[in-house]
N, C-alpha and C positions, 0 to 999 in steps of 0.2 A: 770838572765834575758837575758844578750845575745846570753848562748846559746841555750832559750828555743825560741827566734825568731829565732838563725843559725838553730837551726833544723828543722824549720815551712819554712822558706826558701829551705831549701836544700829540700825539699819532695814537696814542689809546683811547681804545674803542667802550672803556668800562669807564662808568663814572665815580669807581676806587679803586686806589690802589694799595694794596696793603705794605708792608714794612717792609716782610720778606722780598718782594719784589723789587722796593727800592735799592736794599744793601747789594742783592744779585748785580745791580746798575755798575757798581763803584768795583775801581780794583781791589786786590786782595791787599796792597801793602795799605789803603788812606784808612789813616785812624779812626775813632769811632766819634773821636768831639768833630773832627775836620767834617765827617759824614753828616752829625747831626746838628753841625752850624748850620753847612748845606740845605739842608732839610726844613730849618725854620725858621730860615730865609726866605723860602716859597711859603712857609703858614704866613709869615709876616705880611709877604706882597699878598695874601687872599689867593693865592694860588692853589694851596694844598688845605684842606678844612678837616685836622681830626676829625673822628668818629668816638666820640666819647664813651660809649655805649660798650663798646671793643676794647678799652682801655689802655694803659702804655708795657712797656717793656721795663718799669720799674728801675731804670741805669739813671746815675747821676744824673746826663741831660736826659728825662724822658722823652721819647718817640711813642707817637700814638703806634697803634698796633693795625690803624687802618686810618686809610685817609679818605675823603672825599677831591676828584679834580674838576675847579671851577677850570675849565676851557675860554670861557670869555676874560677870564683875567689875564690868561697866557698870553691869546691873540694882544689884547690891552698891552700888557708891559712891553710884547714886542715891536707893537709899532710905536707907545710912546718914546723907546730908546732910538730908533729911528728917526723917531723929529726931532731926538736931542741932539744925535751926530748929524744931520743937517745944519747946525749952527757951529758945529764944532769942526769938524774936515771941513779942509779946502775947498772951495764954491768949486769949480773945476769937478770934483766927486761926485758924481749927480745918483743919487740912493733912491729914485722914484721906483726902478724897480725890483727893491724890495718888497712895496706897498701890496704887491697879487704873489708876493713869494711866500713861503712858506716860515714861520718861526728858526726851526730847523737850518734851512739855508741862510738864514741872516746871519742864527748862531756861528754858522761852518763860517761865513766868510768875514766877519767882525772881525777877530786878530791880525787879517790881513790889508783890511784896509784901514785900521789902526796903524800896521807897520807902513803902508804905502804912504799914508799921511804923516808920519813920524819921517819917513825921506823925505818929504818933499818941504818939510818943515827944515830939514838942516841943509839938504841939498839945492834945493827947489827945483823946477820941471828941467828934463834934460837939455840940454841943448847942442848934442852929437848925438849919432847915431852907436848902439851897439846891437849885440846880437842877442839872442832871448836869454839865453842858459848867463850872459854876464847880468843884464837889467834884472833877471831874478834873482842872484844873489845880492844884488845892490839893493834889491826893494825888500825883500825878505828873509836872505839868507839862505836861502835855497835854490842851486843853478838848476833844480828841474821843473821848480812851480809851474814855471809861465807852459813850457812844451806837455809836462806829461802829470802833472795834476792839477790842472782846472784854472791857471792863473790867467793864462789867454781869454777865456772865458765870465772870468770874474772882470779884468781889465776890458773888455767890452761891455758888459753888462755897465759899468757905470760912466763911460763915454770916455776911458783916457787913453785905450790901445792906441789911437793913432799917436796921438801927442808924446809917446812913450818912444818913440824913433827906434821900432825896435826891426833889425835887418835882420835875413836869412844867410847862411855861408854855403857856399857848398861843400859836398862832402868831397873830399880828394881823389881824385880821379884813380882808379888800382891799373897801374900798368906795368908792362914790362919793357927796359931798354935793351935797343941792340948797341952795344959801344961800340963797335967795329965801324961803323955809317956816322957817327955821332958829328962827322965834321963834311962831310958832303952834303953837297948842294940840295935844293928841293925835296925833303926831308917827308918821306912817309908814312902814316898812321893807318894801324887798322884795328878797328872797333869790330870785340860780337859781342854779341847779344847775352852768351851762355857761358855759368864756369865750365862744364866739359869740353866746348872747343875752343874755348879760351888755354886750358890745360894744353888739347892736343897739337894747339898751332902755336906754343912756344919749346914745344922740342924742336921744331922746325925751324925757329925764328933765325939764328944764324946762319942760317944758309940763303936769305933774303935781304935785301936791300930797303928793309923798312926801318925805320927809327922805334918805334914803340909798337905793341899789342897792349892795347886798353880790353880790360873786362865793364862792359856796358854796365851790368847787372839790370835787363831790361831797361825799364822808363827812369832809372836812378841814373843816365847818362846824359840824359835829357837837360838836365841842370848842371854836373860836374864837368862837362866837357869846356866849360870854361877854363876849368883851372887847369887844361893842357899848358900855356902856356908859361903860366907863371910855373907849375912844377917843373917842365923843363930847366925854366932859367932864361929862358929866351926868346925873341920873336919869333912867330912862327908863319911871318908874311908868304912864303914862299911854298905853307906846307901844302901835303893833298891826304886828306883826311879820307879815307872807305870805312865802306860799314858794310858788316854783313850777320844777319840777325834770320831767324825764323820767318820760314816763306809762308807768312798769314798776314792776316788783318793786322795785327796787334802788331809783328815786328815792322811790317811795315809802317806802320802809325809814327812807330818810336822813330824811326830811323826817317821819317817827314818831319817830327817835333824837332830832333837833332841839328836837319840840314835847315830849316827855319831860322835856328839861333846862329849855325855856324856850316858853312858850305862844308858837308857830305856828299862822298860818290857810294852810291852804291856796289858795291865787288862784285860787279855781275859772272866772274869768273865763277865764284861759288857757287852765286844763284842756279848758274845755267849747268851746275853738277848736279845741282837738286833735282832740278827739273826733267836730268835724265836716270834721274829714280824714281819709282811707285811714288804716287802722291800716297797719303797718310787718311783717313777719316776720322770725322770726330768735331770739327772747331765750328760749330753750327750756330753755337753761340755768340760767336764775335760779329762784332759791327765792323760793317764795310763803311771807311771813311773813304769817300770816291774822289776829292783832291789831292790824298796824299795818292793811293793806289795808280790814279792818272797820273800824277807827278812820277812819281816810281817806275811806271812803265815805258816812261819814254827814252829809258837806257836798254832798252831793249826792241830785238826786232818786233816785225809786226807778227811771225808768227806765234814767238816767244811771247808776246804781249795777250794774243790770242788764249794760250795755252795756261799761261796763268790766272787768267779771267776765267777759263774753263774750271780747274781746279778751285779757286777758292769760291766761285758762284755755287758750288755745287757739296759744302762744307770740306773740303780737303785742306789740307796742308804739307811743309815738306819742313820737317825739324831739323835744326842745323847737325845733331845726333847721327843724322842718316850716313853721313860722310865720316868714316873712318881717319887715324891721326896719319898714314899713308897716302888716304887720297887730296885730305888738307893741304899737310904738307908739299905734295906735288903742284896740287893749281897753286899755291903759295910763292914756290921757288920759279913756275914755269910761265908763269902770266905774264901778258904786260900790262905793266901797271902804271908806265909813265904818260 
């Protein structure tokens, strides 16, 4: 409660503030002594300076009925408690930039580097590696601090993210098995890009000699395609991994980041379905990355190469959408893919 009034203070723009305006501050259940301890606690530090003239509210503990805010006492108290948790946290803690922050934000992030410093007190600094959602509940009891409210942020601001060993996982690859193949040799993978043809090419799946149909989910394939092998259960030295994503900028990009981390063929079976469809207009906005798109191209003829330089120079595209679960399915079953 106090520092949800020091913050309400420090950001007003009137040099008083009357009563009514403080109780509005406080929830409905804190008492009225718990409120007006509160309260003059800030007259104490010269924070809050009745207005005599206004007079009180006549309750047991009196509250003035208007107060005057000193602003330089606020600033004051808040950097002097800052040079006091300078002697008191872990030298490692470094609180300098506080110093151009705001009262407000110090308030917000005090309890937490109270708590980080209370770990490090019984625990001391890590020394393995975990992953974010675990080190935040170890540091504060909260496994979403660090990722999705401001812990990352706080733990950079005073220099320990790195020292904090804290790793990424990736997220599990979503695929489908074919079991019938699961023990033959040279073992085939195909990645797209999209859940609709991801749908329409595992009604198909059994009638193929592939091992898995992974769903990409675009650029989220980019980093999970590690965990092919460990979710299999097994090596996959011998495997041949395709891809086949949206014939633009972008799917190409992915499906270069992909083959980057782990050797991707492009499905040019698909591709070359696309291409004997209307190209699409519209992707005017995308960047041409011109080493992946070169890279990309040399699985294809020189006219085919031509043709799709034509198209996307000129904002076209060809949505993997365009191919029906009929026409999928057929280049699927009828390709060669070994």
């Amino acid at each position: 409660m106090d520092n949800k009034i020091l913050s309400f203070l420090q950001t007003s723009k009137k040099k008083t503030v009357s009563l009514g305006e403080l109780e509005r501050l406080v929830e409905g259940q804190t008492s009225y002594e718990a409120f007006a301890i509160a309260v003059n606690n800030l007259v104490e530090k010269g924070i809050l300076v009745p207005v005599k003239k206004h007079g009180d509210n006549h309750k047991t503990i009196p509250l003035a009925n208007t107060y005057r805010i000193i602003q330089s006492k606020i600033f004051a108290d808040h950097l002097q408690e800052i040079e006091r948790l300078h002697f008191l946290l872990d030298p490692q803690i470094k609180l300098e930039a506080y110093y151009s922050l705001t009262a407000s934000e110090w308030n917000r992030d005090l309890p937490y580097l109270l708590q980080i410093n209370n770990y490090l007190q019984q625990h001391g600094w890590p020394n393995s590696e975990a992953t974010a959602p675990e080190r935040s509940y170890a540091l504060v009891g909260d496994e979403k601090w660090i990722d999705e409210k401001g812990g990352k942020k706080l733990l950079e601001r005073v220099g320990i993210w790195s020292v904090m060993q804290i790793v990424s996982r990736p997220d599990p690859l979503m695929l489908a098995i074919n079991q019938p193949v699961w023990n033959e040799a040279g073992s085939l993978h195909l990645v797209v890009e999209n859940k609709t043809t991801f749908h329409a090419l595992l009604e198909h799946m059994r009638d193929t000699s592939f091992l898995t149909l992974i769903y990409g989910a675009g650029w989220k394939v980019t980093a999970d395609i590690f965990m092919l092998d460990q979710q299999l259960g097994r090596e996959q030295a011998d495997a041949r991994i395709f891809y086949f994503g949206d014939l633009d900028y972008e799917g190409i990009s992915i499906w270069h980041a992909v083959n980057s981390r782990r050797p991707v063929v492009p499905a040019v079976w698909f591709y070359r379905a696309l291409l004997a469809k209307p190209a699409a207009q519209g992707k005017t906005n995308q960047i041409c990355n011109e080493e992946a798109l070169s890279h990309f191209l040399t699985w294809f003829t020189p006219e085919e190469q031509k043709q799709i330089r034509e198209i996307l120079s000129h904002g076209g595209y060809s949505p993997q959408e365009v191919l029906n679960s009929a026409e999928l399915g057929d280049i699927w079953r009828n390709s060669t893919w070994s």
